[in-house]
N, C-alpha and C positions, 0 to 999 in steps of 0.2 A: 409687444410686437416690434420685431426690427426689421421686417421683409417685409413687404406690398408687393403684388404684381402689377407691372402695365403691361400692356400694349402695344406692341410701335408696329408701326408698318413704315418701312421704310421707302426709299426713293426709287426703287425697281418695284412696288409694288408688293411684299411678300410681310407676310404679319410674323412679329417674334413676341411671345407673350417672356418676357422677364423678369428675373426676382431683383426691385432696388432698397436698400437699405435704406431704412429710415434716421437709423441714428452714427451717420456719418456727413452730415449735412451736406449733401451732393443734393447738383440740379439735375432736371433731365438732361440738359446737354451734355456733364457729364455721363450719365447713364447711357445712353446713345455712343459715346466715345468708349467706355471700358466695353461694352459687347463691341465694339466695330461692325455699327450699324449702319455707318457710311466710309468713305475710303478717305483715310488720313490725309488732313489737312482742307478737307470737305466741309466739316463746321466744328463752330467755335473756335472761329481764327483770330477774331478780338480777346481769347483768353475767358467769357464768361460778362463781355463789360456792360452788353448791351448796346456794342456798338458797330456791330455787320450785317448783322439778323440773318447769318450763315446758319443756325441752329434752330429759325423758326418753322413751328411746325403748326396741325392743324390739332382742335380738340374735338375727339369725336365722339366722346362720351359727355353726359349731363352732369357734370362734377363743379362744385364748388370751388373754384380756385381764387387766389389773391387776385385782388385788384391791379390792372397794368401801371408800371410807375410813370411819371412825365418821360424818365429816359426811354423807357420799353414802348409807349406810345408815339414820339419821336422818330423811333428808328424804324417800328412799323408803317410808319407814315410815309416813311422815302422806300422802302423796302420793296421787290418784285413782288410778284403772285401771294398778297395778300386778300388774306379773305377775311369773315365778319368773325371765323374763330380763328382764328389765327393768335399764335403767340410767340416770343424766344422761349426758348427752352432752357437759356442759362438765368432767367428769370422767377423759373415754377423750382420751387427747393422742394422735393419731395418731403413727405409728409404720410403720417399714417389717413389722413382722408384722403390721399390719389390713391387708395388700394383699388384697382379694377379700372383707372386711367386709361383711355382708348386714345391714341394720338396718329397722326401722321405726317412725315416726314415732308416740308415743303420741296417744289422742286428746288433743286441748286441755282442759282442767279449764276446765268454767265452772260 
């Protein structure tokens, strides 16, 4: 398999079910950026570093995902409108087990 589907619902509210590539090691914050799921320059302004939390979103499906690193819980720590699923999204490197990934777009920090 080299395609999964997720999910996004983005920050207006509107679900995009998408096809991402499993084997071109892209995060979802990329994923999110090649559909322009949000308006350029909206997230992943740190580049992917884990260090804006402009790309964090919520997880709304029951999925096994990696464990958060000390950086990615740091940032969520100082981060706006975090909630208990919350994650970055240049953090989650897509994978054949996020097939059917449900996520949502947090709001934009301004």
């Amino acid at each position: 398999m080299s395609d999964i589907k997720i999910k996004i619902t983005d920050r207006d509210g509107v679900a995009h079910e998408v096809d991402a590539p499993t084997d071109m090691n892209m995060n979802l914050m990329e994923v999110v950026r090649s559909y322009e799921l949000a308006p350029e320059g909206t997230i992943g302004i740190c580049g992917g570093m884990a260090m804006c939390a402009s790309c964090q979103c919520y997880i709304l499906s029951d999925h096994e995902l990696p464990e958060k690193s000390d950086d990615e819980e740091a940032m969520l720590a100082e981060a706006f409108n975090v909630k208990e699923n919350s994650r970055l999204g240049c953090q989650l490197h897509i994978s054949e087990e996020m097939d059917g990934l449900e996520v949502e777009l947090a709001p934009e920090e301004l």
